[in-house]
C-alpha positions as CSV (number, residue, x, y, z in Angstrom):
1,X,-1.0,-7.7,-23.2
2,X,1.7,-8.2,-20.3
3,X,1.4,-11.1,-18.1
4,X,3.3,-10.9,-15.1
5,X,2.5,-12.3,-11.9
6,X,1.3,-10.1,-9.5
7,X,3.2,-10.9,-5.8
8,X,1.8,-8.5,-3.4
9,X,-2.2,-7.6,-3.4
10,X,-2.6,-4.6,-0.5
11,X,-5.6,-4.2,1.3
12,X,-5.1,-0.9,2.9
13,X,-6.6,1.6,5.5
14,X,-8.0,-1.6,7.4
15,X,-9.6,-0.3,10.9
16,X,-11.5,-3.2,12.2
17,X,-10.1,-6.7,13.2
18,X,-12.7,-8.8,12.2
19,X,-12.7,-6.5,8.6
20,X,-9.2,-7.3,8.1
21,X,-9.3,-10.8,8.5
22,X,-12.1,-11.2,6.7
23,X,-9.9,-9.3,4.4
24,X,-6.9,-12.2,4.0
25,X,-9.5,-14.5,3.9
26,X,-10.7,-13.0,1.2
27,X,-6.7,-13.4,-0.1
28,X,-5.1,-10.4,0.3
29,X,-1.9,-11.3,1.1
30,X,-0.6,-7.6,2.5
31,X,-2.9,-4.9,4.9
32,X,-2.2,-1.2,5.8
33,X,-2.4,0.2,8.7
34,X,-2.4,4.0,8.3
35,X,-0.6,6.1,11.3
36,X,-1.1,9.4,9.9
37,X,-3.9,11.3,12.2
38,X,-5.4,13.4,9.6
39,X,-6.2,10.6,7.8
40,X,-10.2,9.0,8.6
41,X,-8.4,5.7,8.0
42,X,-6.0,6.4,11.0
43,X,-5.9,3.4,13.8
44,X,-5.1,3.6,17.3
45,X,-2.2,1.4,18.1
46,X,-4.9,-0.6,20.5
47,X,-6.8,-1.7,17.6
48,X,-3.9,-2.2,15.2
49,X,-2.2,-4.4,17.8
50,X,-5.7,-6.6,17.6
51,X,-5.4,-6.8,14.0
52,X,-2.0,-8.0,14.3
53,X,-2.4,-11.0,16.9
54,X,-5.2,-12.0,14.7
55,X,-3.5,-12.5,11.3
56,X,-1.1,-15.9,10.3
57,X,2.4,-15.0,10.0
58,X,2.6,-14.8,6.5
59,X,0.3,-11.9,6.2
60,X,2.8,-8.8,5.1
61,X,1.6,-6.2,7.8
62,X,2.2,-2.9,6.9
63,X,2.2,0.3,8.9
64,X,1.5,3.3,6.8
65,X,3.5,6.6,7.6
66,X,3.8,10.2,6.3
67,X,6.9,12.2,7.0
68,X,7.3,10.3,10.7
69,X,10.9,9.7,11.9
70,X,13.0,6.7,12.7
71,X,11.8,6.8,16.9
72,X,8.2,7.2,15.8
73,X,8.1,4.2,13.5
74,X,10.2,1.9,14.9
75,X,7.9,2.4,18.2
76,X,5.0,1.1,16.0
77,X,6.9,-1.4,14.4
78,X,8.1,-3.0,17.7
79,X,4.8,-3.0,19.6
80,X,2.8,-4.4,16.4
81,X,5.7,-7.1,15.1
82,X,4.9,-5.0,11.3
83,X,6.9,-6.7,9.0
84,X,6.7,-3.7,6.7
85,X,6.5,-0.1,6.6
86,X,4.8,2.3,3.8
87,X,6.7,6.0,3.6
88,X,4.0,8.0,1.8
89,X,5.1,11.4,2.3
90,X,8.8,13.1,1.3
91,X,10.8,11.3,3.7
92,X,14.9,11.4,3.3
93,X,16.3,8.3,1.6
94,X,18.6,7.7,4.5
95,X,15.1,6.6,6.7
96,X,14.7,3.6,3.9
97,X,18.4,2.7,4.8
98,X,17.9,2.8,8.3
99,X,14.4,0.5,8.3
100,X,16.2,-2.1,6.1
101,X,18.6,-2.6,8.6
102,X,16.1,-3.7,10.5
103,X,15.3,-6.4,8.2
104,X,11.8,-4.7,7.2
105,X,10.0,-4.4,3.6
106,X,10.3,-0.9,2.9
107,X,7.5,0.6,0.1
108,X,8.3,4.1,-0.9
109,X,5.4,6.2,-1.9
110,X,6.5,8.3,-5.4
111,X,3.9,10.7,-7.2
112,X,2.5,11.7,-10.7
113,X,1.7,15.1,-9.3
114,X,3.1,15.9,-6.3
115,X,6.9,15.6,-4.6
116,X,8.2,13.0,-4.9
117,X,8.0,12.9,-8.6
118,X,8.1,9.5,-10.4
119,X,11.1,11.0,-11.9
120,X,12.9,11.0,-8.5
121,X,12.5,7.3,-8.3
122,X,16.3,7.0,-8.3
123,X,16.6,8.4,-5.0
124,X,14.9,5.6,-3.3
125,X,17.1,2.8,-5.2
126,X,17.6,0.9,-1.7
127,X,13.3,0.8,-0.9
128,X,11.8,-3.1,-1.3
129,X,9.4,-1.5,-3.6
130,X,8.0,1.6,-5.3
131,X,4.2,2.6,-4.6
132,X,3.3,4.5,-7.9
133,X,0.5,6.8,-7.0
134,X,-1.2,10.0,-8.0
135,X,-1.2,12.6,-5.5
136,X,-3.2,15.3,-6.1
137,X,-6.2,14.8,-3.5
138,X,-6.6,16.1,-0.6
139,X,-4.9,13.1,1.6
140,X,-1.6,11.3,1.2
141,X,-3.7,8.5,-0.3
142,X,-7.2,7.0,-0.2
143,X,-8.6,9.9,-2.3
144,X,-10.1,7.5,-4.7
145,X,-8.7,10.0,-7.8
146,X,-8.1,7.9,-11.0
147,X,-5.2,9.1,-13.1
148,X,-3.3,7.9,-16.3
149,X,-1.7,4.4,-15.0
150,X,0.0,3.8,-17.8
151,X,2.6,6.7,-16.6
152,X,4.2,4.3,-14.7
153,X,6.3,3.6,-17.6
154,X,8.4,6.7,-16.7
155,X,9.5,5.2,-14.0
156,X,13.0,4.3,-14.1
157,X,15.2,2.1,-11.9
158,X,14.2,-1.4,-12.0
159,X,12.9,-1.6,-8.5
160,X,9.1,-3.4,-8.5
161,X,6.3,-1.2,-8.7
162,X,2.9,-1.4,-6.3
163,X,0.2,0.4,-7.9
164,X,-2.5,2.1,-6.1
165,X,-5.2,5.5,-6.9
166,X,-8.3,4.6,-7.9
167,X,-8.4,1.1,-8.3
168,X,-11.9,-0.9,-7.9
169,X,-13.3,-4.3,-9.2
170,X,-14.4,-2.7,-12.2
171,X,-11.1,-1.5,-13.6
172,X,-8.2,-3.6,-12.3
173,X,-8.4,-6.4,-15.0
174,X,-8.1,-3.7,-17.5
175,X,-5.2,-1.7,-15.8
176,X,-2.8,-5.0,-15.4
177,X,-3.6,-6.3,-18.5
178,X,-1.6,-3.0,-19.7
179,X,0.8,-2.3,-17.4
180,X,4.1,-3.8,-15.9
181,X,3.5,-4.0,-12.2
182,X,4.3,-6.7,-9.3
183,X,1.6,-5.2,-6.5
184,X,-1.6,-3.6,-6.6
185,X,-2.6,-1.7,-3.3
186,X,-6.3,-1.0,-2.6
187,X,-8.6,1.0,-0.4
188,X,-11.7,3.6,-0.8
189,X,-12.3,1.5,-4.1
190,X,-13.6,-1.7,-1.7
191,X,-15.1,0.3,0.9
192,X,-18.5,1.3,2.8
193,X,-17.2,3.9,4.4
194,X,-13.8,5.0,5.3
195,X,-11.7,2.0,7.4
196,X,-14.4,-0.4,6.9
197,X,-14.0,-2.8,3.8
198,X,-16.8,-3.8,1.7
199,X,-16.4,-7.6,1.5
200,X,-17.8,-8.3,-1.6
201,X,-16.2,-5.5,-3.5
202,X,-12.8,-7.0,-1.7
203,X,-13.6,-10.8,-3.4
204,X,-14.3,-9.4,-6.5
205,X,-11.1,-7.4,-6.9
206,X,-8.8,-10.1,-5.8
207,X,-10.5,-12.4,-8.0
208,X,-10.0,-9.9,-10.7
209,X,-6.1,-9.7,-9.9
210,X,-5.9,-13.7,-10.0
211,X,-7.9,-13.8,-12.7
212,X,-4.3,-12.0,-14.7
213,X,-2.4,-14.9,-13.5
């Protein structure tokens, strides 16, 4: 059984203000805000600007983007103070460059089944972490698909690894009990419906992450 302490627990596709603070009251320490408009989970910058005012400082704000450029997310970044962006489509490596330099956390999205592969990890050597995710639903993420975690392992590179795809209450002891991973990132598994968080489900995963402490 690996123990290794995980850092970074994600609540992500957050929609509602009051839902996402609940949310890090709840202890998550990280939530996503997803700016991709095909996604249900997609926020206007209105309401993600009231989810940002309302969260302490230390809460790792994310902004989730797929294939977006420099201009676009920096704009978001800017008017919401994010203190991290998500790339979670096949963006150049050069974009991770450029966000660091702005003193961001930059998570790069990499695939089981779709581009880019896990085996590509390489390429994104300068990201903050790797978010190790399957890929093959219908959306960039939040398709609730489960898939063989323990692939992970193919992963090469050394940079920390978020998992997310399917995770819910009922299964996350099991997966980091097994696997190597410093983040876990959550979101149809704790829901009601898309956006909207159910809170219970929300305690009961955290608990089961700092239960593996």
């Amino acid at each position: 059984m690996i123990k290794k302490k995980i850092k970074f627990i994600k609540i992500c596709g957050l929609t509602d203000p009051d839902n996402a603070l609940q949310c890090v009251n709840a202890g998550a320490n990280a939530i996503g805000l997803v700016f991709h408009e095909k996604s249900p989970r997609h926020i206007s910058d209105k309401k993600a600007e009231t989810i940002c005012r309302n969260l302490s400082s230390d809460v790792t704000t994310t902004g989730v983007f797929v294939d977006k450029n420099y201009n676009f997310i920096m704009k978001k970044v800017n008017r919401l103070s994010l203190k991290a962006v998500q790339l979670h489509g096949n963006e150049n490596p050069q974009l991770i460059n450029d966000l660091r330099a702005q003193n961001l956390i930059v998570i790069k999205g990499i695939f089981s089944k779709k581009q880019p592969y896990f085996k590509d990890a390489h390429v994104y050597k300068h990201a903050s972490f790797l978010l190790a995710e399957c890929g093959k639903g219908i959306l960039p993420g939040g398709n609730a698909e489960t898939w063989n975690w323990a692939d992970i392992s193919t992963i090469k590179g050394g940079l920390p690894i978020i998992l997310a795809g399917g995770l819910d209450p009922y299964n996350i002891q099991n997966i980091i009990n097994q696997i190597n991973i410093s983040g876990v990132d959550v979101s149809s598994g704790v829901e009601t419906c898309p956006g909207i968080k159910d809170l219970a489900k929300v305690r009961q995963f955290i608990q089961q992450v700092k239960n593996h402490q």
